[in-house]
N, C-alpha and C positions, 0 to 999 in steps of 0.2 A: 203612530201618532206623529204630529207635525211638531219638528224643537225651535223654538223660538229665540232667538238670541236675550240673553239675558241681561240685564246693566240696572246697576242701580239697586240693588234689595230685589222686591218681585216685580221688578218693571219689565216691561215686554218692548223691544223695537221693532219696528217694520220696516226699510230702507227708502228714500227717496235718492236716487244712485242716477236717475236723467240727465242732470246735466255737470260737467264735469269737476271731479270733487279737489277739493283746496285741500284736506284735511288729512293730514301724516298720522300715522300710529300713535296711539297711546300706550307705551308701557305696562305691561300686565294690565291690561283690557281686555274682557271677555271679545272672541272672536265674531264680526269682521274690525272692530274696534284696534285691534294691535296691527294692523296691518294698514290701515288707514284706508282712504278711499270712500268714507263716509262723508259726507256734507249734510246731510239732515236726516233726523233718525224722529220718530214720532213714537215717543216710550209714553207705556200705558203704567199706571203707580193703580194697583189695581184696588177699587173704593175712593181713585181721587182721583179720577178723569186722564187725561191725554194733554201729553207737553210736546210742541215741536223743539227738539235739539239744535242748537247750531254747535256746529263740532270746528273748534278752532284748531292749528297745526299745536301738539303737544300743551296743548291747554285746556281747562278744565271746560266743561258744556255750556255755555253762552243761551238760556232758556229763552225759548220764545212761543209765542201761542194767544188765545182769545180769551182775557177772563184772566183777572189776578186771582192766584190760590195762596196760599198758607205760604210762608214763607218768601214771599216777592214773587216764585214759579208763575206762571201766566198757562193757565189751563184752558180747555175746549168748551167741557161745560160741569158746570158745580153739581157734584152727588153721580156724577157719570163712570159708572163702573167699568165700561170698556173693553170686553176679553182680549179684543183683533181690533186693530185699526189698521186699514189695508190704503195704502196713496195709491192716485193714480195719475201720476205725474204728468205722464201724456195729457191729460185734460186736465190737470189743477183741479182735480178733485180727492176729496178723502172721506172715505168710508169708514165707518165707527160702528161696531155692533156691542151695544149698550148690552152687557151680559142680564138673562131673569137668571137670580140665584134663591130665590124661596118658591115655593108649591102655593100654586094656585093663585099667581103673582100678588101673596102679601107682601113683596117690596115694588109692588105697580108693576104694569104696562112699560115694559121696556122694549122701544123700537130698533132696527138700524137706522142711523144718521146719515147722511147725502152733505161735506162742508165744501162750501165753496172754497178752494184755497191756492187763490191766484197770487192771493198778499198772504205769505207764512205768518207774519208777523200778528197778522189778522185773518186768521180764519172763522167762516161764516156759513150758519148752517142753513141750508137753501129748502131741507124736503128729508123726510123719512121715509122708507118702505111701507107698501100696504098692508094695512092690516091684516092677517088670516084671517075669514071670517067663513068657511066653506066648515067648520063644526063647531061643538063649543070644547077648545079646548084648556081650557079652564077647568071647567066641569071635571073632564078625563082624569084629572091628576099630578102628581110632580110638578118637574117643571116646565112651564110653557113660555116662551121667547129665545131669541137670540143666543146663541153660543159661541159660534167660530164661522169666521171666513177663509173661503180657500183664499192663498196668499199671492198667488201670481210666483208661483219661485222660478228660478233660471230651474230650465228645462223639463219644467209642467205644464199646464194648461193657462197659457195666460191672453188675458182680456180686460179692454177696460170699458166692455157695456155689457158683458154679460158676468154677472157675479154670482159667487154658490155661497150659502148660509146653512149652516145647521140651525135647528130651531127646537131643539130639546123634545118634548112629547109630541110636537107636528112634523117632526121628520127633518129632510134636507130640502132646500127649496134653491131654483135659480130665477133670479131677478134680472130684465132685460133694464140699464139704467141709459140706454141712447137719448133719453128725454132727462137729464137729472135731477128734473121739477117734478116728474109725473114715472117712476121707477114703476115697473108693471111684474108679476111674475109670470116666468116663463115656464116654468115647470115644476112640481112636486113630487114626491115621494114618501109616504111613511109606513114604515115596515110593519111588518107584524110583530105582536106583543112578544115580550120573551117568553121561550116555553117554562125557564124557571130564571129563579132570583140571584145572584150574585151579591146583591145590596141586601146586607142581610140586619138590617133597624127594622124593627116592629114596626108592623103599620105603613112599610110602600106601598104604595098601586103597582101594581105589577101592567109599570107600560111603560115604552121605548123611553129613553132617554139620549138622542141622538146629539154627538158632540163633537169632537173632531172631524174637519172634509179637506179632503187631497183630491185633488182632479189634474189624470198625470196627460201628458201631451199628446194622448188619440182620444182623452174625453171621457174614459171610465172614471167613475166618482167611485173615492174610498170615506167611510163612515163608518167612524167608531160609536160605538155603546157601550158602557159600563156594564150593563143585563145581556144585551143583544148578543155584543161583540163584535164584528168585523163585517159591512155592510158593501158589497160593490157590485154599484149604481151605472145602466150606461143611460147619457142623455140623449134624447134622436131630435131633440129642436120640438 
């Protein structure tokens, strides 16, 4: 599984590291934070959406983002759960995969986000991913939408038009986003059911529950499952 830099309680960072950072170590800061080198960090507060950070030299986080939240914070979008927010600085774009966390989305349709984010201060959602609609997987069971996006990490698989999503009971999918109005996918995959249960609460469907994706720098896709277990995907375009 992919570790996520942690800050904040259960906040998640992603790095925005393009252009060259002002920002010194912070003192007993979870790591890259004590080392400094950071300039904008996009921390997910998971059930209250997505903050852009500005990280000042040995001073406290300087918040910025679209949308006042609770406490003065300036968030992305209100009630947005967020698992991954993935930038993609080269194009002042940023990708938000809105986590499904209940079966058979009694907490709605939750899509991945497409923000426009030329202006940090103001970022602007342009476009979500297309819908799956090739089965009903609603129907099927657990859960169905958004999970994790591969991250772009130094010395993986990185790109900033073709992106990988897990998507819970529909497998792993890549989305070609060259067009960031009009995101198309590029390819699928979902596994076969598990032969037996791991999740052992009365009453699962006994089916994938696809969550974690690594995609290392020749292009094989790694996919975790909690039932499955350990999934590797190669993609031929």
């Amino acid at each position: 599984m992919l570790r996520s830099t942690q800050w904040i309680g259960a906040a998640f960072a992603a790095l925005l590291t393009a252009a060259p950072a002002l920002a010194a170590g912070l003192p007993g800061a979870p790591a890259p934070f004590d080392k400094g080198g950071v300039k904008i960090a996009v921390v997910n507060f998971i059930g209250g959406g997505d903050w852009l950070q500005a990280f000042a030299a040995r001073a406290r986080p300087a918040r910025q983002g679209a949308g006042r939240g609770r406490e003065g914070r300036r968030r992305l979008c209100r009630g947005l759960r967020a698992a991954r927010p993935l930038p993609l600085p080269d194009r002042a774009l940023l990708i938000v995969a809105d986590e499904a966390v209940a079966d058979g989305e009694a907490d709605g349709r939750k899509p991945v986000w497409v923000f426009d984010n030329r202006e940090p201060s103001n970022p602007v959602s342009i476009a979500t991913f297309p819908t799956l609609a090739e089965s009903d997987y609603v129907a099927k069971g657990a859960h169905f939408g958004p999970h994790n996006l591969h991250e772009n990490r130094k010395g993986s698989f990185v790109s900033s038009t073709l992106i990988f999503a897990t998507w819970q009971n529909a497998g792993v999918r890549a989305f070609d986003i060259s067009d960031p109005y009009a995101a198309r996918e590029a390819g699928a995959l979902v596994p076969a059911p598990p032969r037996r249960m791991i999740d052992r609460r009365p009453g699962r469907p006994q089916v994938i529950q696809s969550a974690d994706v690594f995609v290392d720098a020749s292009g094989l896709i790694y996919v975790t499952d909690y039932n499955v277990g350990l999934s590797i995907v190669e993609f031929d375009g």
